[in-house]
One Martini backbone bead per residue (centre of mass of N, CA, C, O) as a GRO file, in nm:
protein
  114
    1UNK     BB    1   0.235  -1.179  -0.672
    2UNK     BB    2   0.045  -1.033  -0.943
    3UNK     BB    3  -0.046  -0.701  -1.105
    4UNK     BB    4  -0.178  -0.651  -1.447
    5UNK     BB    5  -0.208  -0.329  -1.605
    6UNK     BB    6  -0.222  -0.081  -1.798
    7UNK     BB    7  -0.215   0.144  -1.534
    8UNK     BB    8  -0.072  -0.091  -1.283
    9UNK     BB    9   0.158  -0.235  -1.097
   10UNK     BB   10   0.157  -0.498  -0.874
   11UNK     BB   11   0.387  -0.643  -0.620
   12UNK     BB   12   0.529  -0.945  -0.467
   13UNK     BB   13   0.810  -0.986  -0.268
   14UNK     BB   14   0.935  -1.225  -0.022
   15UNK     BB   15   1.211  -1.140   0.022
   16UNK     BB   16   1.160  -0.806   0.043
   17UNK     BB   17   0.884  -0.777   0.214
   18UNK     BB   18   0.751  -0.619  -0.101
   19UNK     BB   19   0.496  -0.409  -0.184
   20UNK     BB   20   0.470  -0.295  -0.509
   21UNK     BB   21   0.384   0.038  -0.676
   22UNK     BB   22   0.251   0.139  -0.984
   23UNK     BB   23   0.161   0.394  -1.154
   24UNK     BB   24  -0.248   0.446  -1.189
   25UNK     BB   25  -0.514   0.428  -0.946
   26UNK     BB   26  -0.811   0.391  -1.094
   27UNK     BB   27  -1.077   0.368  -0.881
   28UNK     BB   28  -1.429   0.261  -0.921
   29UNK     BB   29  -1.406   0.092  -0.626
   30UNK     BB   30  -1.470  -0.254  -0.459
   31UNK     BB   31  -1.430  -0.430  -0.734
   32UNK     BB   32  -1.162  -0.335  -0.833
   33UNK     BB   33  -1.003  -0.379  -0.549
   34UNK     BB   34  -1.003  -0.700  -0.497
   35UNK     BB   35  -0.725  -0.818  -0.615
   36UNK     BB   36  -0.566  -0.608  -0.426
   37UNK     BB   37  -0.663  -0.690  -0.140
   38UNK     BB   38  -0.584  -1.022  -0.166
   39UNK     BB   39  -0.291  -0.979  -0.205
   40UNK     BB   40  -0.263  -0.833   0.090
   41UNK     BB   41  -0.405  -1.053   0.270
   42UNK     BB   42  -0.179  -1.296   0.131
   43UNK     BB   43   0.052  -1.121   0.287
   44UNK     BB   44  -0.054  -1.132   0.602
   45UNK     BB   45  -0.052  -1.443   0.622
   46UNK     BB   46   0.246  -1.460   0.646
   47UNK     BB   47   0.371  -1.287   0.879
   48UNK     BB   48   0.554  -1.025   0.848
   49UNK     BB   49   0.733  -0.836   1.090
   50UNK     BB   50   0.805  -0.684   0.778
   51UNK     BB   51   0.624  -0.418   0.573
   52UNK     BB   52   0.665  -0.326   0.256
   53UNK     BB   53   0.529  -0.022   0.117
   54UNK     BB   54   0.590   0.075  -0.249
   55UNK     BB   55   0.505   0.422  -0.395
   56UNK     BB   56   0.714   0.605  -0.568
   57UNK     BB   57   0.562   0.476  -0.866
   58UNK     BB   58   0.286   0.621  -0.774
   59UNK     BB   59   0.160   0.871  -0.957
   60UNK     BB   60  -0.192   0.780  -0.883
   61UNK     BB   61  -0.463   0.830  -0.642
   62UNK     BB   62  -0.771   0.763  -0.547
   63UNK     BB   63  -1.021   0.756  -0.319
   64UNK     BB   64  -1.043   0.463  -0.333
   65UNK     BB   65  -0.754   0.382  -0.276
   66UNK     BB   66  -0.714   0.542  -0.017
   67UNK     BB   67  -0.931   0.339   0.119
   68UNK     BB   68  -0.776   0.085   0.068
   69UNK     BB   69  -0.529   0.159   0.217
   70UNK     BB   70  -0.649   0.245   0.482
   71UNK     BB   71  -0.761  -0.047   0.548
   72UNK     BB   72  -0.473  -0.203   0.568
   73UNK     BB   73  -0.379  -0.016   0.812
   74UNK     BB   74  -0.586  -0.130   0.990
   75UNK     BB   75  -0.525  -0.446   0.966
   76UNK     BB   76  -0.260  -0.437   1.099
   77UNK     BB   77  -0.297  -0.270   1.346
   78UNK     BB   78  -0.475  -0.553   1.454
   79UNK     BB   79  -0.216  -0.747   1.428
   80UNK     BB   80   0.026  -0.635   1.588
   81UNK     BB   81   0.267  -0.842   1.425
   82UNK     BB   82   0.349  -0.568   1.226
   83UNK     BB   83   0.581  -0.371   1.030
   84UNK     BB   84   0.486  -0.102   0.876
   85UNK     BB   85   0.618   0.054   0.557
   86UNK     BB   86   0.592   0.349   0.391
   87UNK     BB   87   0.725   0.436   0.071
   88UNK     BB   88   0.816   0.754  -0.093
   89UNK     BB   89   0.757   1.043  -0.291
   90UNK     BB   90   0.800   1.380  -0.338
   91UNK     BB   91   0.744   1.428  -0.604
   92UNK     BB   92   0.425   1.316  -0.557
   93UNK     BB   93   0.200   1.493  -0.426
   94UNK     BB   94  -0.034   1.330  -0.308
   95UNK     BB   95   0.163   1.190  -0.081
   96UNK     BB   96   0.243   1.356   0.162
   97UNK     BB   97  -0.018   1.358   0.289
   98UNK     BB   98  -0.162   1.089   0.270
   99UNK     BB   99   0.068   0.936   0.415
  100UNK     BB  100   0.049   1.102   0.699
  101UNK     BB  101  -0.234   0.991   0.763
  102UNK     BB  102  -0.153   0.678   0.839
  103UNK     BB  103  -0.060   0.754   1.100
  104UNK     BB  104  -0.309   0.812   1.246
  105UNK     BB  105  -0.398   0.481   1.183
  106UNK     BB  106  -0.056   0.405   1.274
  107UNK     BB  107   0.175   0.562   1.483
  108UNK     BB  108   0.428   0.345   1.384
  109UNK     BB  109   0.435   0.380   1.145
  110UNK     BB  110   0.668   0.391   0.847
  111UNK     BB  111   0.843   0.683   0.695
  112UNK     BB  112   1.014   0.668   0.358
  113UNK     BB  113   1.164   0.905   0.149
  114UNK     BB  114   1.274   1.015  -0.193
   0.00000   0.00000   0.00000
């Protein structure tokens, strides 16, 4: 399962059940987030027991993105039988927030910095 588009690339690992994200996520809506959503729920359908979303390479995400991955975090927790794990990069200003919100969503997620 990959997404490949000029401005970001994401693809989902089976053998190390991690959905990597790259480059910078401008979505205009939940149009445009359709094929990322169908992506993340056809990993979910697969019930990996740990699944990492590993955010350390995307280096911009606006707030239609922030919407569309907090609602991910929304539907693992209510499946209640994935640890999601999700590491990020010092580096990227925008995660450091924005990462630590999702626990909000979900207090047992795990943040793992780079």
């Amino acid at each position: 399962m990959e997404i490949k588009t000029e401005n970001y690339n994401i693809w989902y690992n089976t053998e190390v059940k991690t959905v990597t994200c790259q480059g910078s996520l401008r979505l205009s809506g939940m149009e445009e987030s359709l094929p990322i959503v169908q992506l993340l729920d056809d990993v979910l359908v697969q019930q990996p027991s740990t699944l990492t979303l590993n955010l350390r390479e995307l280096n911009f995400l606006n707030s239609s993105g922030i919407n569309m991955v907090s609602k991910f975090v929304i539907k693992v927790r209510q499946q209640n039988n994935v640890q999601l794990v999700v590491q990020g990069s010092n580096n990227i200003s925008w995660q450091g927030k924005s990462l630590k919100n999702l626990q909000r969503l979900m207090p047992n997620l795990q943040l793992e910095w780079e």
